[in-house]
C-alpha positions as a LaTeX table, in Angstrom:
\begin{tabular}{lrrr}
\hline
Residue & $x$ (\AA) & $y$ (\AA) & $z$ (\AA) \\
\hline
Unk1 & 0.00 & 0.00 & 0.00 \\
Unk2 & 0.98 & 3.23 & $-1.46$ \\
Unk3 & 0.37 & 6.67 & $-0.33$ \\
Unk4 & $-2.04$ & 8.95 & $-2.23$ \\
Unk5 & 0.79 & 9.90 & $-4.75$ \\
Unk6 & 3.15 & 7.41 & $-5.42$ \\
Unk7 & 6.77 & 8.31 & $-5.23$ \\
Unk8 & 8.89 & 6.58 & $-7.98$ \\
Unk9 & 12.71 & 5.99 & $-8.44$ \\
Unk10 & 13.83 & 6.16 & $-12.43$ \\
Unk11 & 16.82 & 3.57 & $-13.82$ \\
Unk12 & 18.09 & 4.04 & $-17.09$ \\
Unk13 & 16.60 & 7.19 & $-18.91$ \\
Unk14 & 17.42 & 6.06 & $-22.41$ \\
Unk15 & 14.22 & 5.98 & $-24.98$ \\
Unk16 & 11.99 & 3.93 & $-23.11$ \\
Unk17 & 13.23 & 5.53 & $-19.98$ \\
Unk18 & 12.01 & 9.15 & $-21.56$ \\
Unk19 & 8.92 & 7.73 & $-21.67$ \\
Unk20 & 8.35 & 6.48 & $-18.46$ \\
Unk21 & 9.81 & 9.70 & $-17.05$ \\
Unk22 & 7.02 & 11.46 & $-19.22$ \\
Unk23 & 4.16 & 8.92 & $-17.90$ \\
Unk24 & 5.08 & 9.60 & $-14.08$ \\
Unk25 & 5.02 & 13.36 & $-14.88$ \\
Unk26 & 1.23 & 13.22 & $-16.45$ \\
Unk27 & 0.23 & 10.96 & $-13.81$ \\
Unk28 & $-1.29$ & 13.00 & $-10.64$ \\
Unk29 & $-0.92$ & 10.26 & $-8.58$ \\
Unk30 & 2.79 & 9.53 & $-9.32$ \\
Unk31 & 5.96 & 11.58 & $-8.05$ \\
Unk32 & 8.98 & 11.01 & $-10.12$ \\
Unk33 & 11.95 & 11.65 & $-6.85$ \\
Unk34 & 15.03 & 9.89 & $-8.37$ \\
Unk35 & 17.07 & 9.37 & $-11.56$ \\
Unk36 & 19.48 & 6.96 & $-12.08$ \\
Unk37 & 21.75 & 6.05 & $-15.40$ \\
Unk38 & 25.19 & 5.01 & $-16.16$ \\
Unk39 & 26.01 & 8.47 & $-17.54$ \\
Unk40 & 25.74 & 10.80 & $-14.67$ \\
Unk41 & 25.40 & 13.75 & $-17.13$ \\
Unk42 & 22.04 & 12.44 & $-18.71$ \\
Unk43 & 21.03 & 11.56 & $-15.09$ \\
Unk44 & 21.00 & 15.24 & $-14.13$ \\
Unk45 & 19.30 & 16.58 & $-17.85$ \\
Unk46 & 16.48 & 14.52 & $-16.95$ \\
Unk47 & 16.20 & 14.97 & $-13.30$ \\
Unk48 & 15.91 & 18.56 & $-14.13$ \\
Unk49 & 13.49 & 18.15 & $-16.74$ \\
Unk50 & 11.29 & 16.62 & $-13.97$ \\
Unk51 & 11.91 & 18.27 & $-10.63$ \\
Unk52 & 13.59 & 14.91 & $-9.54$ \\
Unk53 & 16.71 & 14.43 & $-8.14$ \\
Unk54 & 19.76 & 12.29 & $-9.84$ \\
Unk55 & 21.92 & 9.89 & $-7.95$ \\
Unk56 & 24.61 & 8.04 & $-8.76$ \\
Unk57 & 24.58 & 5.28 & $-6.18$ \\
Unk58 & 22.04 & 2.80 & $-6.92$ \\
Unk59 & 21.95 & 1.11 & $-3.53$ \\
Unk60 & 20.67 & 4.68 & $-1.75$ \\
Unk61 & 17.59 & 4.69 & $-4.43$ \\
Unk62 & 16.92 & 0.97 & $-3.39$ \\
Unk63 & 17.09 & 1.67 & $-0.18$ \\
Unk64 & 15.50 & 4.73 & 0.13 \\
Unk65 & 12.53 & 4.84 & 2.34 \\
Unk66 & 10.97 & 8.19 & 0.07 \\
Unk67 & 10.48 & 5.71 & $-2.84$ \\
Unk68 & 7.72 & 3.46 & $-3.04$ \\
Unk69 & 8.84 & 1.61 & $-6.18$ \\
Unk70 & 11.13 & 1.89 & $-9.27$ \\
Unk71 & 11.18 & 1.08 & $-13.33$ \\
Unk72 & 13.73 & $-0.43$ & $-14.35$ \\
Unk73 & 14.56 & 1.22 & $-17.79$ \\
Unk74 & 18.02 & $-0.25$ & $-18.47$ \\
Unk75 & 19.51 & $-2.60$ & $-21.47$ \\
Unk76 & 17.97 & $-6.46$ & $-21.12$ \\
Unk77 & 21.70 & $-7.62$ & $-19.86$ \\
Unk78 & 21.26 & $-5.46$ & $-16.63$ \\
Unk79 & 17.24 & $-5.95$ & $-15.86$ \\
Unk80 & 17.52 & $-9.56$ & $-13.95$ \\
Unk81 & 20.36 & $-8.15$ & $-11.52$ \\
Unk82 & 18.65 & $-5.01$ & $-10.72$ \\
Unk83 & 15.40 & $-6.75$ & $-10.24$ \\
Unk84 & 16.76 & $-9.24$ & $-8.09$ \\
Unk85 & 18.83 & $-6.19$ & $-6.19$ \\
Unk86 & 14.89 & $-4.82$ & $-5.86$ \\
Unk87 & 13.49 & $-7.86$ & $-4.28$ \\
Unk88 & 16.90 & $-7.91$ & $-2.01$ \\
Unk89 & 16.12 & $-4.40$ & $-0.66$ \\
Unk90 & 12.19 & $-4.95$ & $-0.65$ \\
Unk91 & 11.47 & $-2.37$ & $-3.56$ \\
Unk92 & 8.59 & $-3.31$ & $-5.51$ \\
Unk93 & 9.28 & $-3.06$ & $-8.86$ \\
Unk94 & 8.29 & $-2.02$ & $-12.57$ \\
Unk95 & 10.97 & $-3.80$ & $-15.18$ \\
Unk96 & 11.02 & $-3.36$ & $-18.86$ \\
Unk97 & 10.76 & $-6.96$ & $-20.42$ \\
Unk98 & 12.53 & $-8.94$ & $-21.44$ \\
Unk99 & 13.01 & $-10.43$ & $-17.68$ \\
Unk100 & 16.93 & $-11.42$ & $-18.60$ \\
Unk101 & 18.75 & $-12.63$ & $-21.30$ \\
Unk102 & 18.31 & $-16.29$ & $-20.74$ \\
Unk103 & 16.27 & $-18.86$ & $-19.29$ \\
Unk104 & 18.08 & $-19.91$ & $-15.57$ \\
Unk105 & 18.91 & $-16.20$ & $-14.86$ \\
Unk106 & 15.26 & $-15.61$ & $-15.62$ \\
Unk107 & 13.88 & $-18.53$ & $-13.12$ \\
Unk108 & 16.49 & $-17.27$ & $-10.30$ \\
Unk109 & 15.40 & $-13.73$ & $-10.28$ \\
Unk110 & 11.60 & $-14.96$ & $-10.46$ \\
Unk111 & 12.57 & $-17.60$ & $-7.05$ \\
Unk112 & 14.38 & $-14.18$ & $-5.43$ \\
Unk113 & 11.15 & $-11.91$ & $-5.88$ \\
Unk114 & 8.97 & $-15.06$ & $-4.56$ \\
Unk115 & 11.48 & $-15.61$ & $-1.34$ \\
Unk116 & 11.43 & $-11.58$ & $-0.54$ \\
Unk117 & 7.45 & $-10.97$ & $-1.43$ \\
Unk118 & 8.19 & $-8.12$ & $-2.80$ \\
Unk119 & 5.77 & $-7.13$ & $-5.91$ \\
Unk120 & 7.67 & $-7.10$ & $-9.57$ \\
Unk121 & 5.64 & $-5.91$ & $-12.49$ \\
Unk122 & 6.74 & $-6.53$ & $-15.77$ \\
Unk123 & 6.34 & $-3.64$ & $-18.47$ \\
Unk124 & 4.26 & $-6.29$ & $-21.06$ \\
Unk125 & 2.34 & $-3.02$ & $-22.00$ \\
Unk126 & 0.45 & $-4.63$ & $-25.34$ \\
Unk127 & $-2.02$ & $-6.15$ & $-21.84$ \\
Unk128 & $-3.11$ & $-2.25$ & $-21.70$ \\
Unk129 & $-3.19$ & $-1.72$ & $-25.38$ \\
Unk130 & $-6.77$ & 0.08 & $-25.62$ \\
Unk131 & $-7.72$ & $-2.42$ & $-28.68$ \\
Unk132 & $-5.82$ & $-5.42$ & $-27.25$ \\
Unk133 & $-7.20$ & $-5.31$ & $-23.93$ \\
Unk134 & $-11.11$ & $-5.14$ & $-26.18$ \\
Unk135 & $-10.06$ & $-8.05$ & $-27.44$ \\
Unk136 & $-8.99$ & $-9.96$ & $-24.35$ \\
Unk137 & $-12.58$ & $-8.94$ & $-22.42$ \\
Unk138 & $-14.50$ & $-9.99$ & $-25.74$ \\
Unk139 & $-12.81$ & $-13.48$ & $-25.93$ \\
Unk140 & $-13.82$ & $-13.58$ & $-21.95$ \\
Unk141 & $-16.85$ & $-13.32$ & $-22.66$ \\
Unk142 & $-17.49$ & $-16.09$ & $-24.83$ \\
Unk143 & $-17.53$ & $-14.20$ & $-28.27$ \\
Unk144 & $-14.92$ & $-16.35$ & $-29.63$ \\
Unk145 & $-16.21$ & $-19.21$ & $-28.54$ \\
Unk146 & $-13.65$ & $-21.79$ & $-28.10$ \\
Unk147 & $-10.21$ & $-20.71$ & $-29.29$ \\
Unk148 & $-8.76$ & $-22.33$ & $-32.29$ \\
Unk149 & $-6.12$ & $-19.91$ & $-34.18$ \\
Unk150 & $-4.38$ & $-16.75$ & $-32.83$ \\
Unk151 & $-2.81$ & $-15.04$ & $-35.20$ \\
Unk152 & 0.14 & $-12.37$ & $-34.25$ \\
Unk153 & 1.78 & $-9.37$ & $-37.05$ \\
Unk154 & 4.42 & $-7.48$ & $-35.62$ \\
Unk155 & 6.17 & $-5.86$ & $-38.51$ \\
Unk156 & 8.51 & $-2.29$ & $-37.23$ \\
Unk157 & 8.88 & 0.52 & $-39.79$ \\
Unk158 & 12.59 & 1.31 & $-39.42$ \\
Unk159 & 15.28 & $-1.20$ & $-38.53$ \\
Unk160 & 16.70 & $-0.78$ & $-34.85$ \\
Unk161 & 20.43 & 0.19 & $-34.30$ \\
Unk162 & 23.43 & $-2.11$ & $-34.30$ \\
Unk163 & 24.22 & $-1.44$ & $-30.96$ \\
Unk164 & 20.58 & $-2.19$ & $-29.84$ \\
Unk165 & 20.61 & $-5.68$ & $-31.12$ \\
Unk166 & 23.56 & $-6.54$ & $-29.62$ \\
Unk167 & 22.22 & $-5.86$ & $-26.14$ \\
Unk168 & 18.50 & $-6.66$ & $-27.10$ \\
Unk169 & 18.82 & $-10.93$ & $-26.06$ \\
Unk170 & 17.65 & $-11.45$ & $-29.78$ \\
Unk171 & 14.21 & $-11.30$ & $-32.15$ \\
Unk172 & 12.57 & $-13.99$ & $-30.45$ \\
Unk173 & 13.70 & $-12.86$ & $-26.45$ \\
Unk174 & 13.04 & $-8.86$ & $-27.40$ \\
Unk175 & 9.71 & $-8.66$ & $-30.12$ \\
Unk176 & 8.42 & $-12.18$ & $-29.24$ \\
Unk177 & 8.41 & $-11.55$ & $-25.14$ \\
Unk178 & 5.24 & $-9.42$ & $-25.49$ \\
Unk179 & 3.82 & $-11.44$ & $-28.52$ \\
Unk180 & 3.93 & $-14.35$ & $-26.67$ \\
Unk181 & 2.81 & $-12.92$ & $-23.40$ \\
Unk182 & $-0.49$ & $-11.94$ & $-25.06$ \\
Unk183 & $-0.97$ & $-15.36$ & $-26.50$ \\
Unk184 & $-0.79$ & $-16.64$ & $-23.09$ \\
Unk185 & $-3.08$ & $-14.03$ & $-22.02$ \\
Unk186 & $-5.92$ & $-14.03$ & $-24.81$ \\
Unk187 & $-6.08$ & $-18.08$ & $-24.51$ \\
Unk188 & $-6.14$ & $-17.98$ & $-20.30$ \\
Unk189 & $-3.59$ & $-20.81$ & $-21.63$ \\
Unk190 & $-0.10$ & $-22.17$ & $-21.81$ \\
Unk191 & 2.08 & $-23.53$ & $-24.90$ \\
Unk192 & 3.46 & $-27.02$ & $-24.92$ \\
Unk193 & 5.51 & $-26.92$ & $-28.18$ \\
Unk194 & 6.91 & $-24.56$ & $-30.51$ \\
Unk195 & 8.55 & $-24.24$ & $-34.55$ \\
Unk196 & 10.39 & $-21.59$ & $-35.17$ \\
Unk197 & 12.28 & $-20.44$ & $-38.08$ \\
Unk198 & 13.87 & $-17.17$ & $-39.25$ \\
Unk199 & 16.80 & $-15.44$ & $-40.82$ \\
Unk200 & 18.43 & $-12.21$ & $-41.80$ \\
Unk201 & 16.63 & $-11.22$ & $-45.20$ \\
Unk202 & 16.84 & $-7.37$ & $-44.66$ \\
Unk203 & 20.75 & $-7.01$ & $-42.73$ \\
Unk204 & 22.67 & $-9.89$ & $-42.94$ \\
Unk205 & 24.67 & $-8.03$ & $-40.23$ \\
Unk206 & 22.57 & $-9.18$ & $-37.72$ \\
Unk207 & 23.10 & $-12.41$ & $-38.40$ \\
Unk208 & 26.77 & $-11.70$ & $-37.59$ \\
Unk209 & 25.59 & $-10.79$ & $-34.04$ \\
Unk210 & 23.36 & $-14.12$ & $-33.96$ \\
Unk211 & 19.75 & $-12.52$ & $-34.62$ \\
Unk212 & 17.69 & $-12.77$ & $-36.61$ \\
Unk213 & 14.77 & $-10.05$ & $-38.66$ \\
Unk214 & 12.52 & $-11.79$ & $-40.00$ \\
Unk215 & 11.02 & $-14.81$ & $-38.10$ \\
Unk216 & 7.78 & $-17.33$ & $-38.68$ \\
Unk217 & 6.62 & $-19.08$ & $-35.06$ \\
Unk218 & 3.80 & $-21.62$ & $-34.26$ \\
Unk219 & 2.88 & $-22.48$ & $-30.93$ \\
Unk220 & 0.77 & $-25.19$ & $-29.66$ \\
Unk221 & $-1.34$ & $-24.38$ & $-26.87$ \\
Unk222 & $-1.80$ & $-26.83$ & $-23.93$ \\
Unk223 & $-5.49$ & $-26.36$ & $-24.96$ \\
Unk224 & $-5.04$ & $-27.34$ & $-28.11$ \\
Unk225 & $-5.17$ & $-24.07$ & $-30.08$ \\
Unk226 & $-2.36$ & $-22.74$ & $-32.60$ \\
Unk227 & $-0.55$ & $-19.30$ & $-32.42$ \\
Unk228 & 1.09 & $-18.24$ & $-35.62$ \\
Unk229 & 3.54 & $-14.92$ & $-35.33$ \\
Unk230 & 5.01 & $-13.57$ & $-38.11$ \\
Unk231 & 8.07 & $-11.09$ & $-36.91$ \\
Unk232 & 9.42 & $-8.35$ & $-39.43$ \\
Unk233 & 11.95 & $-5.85$ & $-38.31$ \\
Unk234 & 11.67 & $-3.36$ & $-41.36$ \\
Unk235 & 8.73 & $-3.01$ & $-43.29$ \\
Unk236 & 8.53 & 0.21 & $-46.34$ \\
Unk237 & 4.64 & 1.20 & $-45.02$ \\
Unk238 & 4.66 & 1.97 & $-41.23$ \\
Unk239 & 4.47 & 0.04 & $-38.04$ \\
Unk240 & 2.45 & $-2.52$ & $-38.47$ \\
Unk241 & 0.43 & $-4.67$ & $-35.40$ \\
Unk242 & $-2.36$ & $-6.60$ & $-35.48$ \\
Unk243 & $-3.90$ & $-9.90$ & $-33.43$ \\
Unk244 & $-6.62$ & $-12.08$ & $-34.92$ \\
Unk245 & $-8.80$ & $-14.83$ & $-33.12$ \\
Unk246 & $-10.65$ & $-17.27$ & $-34.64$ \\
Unk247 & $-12.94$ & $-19.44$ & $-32.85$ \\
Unk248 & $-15.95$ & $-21.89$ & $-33.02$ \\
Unk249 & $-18.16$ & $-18.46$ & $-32.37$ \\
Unk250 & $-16.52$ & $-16.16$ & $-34.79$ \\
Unk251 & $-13.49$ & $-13.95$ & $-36.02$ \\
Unk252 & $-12.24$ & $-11.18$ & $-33.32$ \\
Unk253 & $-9.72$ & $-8.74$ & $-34.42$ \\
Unk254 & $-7.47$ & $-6.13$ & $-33.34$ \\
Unk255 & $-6.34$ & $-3.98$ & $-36.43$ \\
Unk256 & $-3.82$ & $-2.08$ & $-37.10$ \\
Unk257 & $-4.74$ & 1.17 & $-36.54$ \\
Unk258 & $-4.19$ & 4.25 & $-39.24$ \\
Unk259 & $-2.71$ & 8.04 & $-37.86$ \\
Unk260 & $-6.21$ & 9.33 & $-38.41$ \\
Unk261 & $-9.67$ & 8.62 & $-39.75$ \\
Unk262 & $-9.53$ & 11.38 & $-42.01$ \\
Unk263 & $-10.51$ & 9.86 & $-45.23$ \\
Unk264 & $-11.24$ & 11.57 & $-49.43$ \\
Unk265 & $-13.26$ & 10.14 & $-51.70$ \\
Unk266 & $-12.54$ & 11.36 & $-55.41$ \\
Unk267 & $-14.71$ & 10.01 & $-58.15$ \\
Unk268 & $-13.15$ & 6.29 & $-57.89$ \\
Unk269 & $-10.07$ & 7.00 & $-55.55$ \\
Unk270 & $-10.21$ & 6.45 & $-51.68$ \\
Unk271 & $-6.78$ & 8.66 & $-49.81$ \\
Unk272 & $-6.79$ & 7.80 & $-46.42$ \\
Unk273 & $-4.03$ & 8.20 & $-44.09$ \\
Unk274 & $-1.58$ & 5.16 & $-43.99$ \\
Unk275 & $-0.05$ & 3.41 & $-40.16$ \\
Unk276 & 1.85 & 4.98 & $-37.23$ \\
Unk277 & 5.17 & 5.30 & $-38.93$ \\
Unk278 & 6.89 & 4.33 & $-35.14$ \\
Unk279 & 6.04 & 1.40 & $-32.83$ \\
Unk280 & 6.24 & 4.58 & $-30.14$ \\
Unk281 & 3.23 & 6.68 & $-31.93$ \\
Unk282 & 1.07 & 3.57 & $-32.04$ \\
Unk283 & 1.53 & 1.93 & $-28.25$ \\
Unk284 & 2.12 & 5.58 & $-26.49$ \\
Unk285 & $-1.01$ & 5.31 & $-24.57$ \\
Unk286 & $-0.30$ & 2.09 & $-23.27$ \\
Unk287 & 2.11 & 3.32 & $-21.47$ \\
Unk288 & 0.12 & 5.65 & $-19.31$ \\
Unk289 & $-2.42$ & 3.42 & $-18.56$ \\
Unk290 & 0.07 & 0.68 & $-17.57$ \\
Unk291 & 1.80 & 3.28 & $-15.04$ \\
Unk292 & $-1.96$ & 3.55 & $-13.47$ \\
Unk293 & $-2.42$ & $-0.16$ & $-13.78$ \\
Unk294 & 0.61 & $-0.53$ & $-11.75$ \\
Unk295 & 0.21 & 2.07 & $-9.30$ \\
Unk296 & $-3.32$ & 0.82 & $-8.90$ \\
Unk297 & $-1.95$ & $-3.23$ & $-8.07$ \\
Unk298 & 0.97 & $-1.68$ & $-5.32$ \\
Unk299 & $-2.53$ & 0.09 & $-3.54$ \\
Unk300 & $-4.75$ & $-2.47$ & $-4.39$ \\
Unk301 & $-3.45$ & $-6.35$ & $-5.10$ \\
Unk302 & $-5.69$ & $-7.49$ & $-7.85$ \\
Unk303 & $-2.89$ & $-10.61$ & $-9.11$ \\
Unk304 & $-4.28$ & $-9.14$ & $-12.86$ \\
Unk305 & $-0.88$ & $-7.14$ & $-13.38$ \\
Unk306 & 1.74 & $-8.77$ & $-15.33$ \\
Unk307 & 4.86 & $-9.92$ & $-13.18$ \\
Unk308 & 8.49 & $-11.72$ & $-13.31$ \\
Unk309 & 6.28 & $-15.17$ & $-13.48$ \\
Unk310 & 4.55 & $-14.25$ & $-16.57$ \\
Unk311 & 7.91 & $-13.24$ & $-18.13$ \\
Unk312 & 9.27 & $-15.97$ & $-17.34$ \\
Unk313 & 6.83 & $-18.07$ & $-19.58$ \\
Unk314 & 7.59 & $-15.72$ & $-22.18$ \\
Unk315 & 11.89 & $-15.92$ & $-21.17$ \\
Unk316 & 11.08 & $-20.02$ & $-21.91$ \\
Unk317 & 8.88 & $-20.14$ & $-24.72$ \\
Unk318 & 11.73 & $-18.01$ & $-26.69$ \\
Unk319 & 14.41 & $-20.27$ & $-25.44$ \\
Unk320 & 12.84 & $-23.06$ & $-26.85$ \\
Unk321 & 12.03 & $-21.06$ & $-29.86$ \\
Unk322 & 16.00 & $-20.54$ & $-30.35$ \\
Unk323 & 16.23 & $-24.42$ & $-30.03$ \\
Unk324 & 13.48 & $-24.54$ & $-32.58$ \\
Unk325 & 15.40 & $-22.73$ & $-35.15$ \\
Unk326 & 18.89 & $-24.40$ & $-34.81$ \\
Unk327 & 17.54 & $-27.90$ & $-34.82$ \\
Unk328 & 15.06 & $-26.91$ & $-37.26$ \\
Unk329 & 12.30 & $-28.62$ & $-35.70$ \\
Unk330 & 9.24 & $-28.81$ & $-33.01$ \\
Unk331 & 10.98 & $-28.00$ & $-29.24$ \\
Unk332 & 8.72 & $-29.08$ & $-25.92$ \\
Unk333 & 8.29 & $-25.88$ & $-23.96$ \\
Unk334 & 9.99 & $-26.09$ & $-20.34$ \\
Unk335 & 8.07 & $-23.83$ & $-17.93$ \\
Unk336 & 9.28 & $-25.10$ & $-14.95$ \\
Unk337 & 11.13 & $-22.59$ & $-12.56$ \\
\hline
\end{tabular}
């Protein structure tokens, strides 16, 4: 249990970090008090920008009774120590997915936050997608009927930086951990199997760094039910997101939605405007009503917020989805801890 205003601690103010910095600001019942990031200089820019104050040591923001929780903002490589440094000093937690970048650092910092209590929320934010989260109450209600295909799109606009997948944990760890999340979520169900294969058709030079940008998956759901993804890291039209259900009641969809629904009709020509050109413009939202969603769980325990355990599921479904690719065939699905 929170205060009234929840009083947050910031590590890593790189994009995403921006972002959350930007969220606690809007929010009136969040206090952004402390910065952290491993350039000091950029610390201080955005502690300024945000009446907060920067630090340098880490372990006085953990341990700092002024701060109800942090969000941990910080390259995949660094979120499953600084989590488990959370659940050490009994700070509840926010952490950017993926949980690590593989599977038994992933299961110990998921056993540390279980032995300590303390609460860790995983930023999975496609769960508070406006249209997603339609689609998740509309399948719980029965107008799917009983799920047999779940189909995933997650094509990006503009290919990421070198120097981001080499820190990312791969395609399958960094895309597929919130694709795969929501397939567990939408079914209420878990996989069993998995088939994965990709390659490098757009920069080879990511296969050089072991990734991958382009990436077909099937999952088979405990249930019974298939998932298909189909991963693109560089389209030429816009970001490009979409989920379909099909079911013994129907066909449920969540599009991909267009800038605006400005539209011209000229004797036999439609113009309408085309996608979100950034994953960023499309998901922004989400992002706010996450930061409430979280604040709300810390004040409120509801067990509906993501945490390390559902990341976990998604940390093992991609590690047997790496399997998948090198073997080139179906891979069982461990989801033990």
């Amino acid at each position: 249990m929170v205060s009234s205003v929840c009083n947050f601690g910031l590590i890593g103010v790189g994009k995403i970090g921006r972002i959350h910095a930007a969220c606690i600001t809007r929010n009136p019942s969040a206090r952004l008090v402390r910065v952290h990031d491993s350039d000091p200089e950029v610390a201080r820019e955005i502690a300024a920008a945000h009446q907060a104050r920067a630090t340098s040591d880490l372990g006085e923001m953990l341990e700092n009774p002024g701060i109800d929780a942090v969000i941990i903002a910080v390259p995949t490589a660094f979120h499953g120590p600084i989590a488990r440094a959370c659940a050490d000093a009994g700070m509840a937690f926010l952490c950017e997915k993926p949980i690590d970048i593989d599977r038994r650092s992933a299961a110990e910092t998921v056993r540390r936050v279980r032995e300590t209590g303390v609460f860790g929320g995983m930023g999975l934010n496609r769960r508070h997608d406006r249209q997603h989260r339609a689609l998740h109450d509309a399948i719980s209600r029965g107008e799917a009927g009983d799920i047999e295909m779940l189909l995933f799109t997650s094509r990006t606009q503009a290919l990421p930086e070198l120097d981001y997948i080499r820190s990312s944990g791969g395609q399958l760890r960094d895309k597929g951990s919130h694709f795969f999340d929501l397939a567990c979520w939408l079914a209420n169900d878990r996989p069993t199997e998995i088939y994965v294969d990709g390659d490098c058709l757009i920069e080879p030079s990511f296969g050089e760094l072991g990734d991958t940008d382009t990436a077909m998956i099937i999952l088979r759901m405990s249930g019974g039910a298939f998932c298909h993804f189909n991963f693109c890291r560089r389209t030429t039209y816009g970001y490009d997101e979409r989920i379909e259900v099909v079911g013994t009641g129907g066909r449920l969809e969540s599009g991909a939605p267009k800038r605006d629904e400005f539209i011209r009709y000229r004797g036999d020509t439609v113009i309408s405007s085309g996608l979100h050109q950034d994953w960023i413009d499309r998901l922004a939202p989400s992002y706010d009503s996450q930061l409430a969603a979280f604040i709300g769980e810390l004040n409120d325990p509801t067990g509906i917020f993501p945490t390390v355990e559902d990341s976990f599921i998604a940390e093992a479904i991609a590690t047997a989805g790496e399997e998948s690719m090198k073997a080139h065939r179906r891979v069982a699905i461990d989801l033990e801890i």
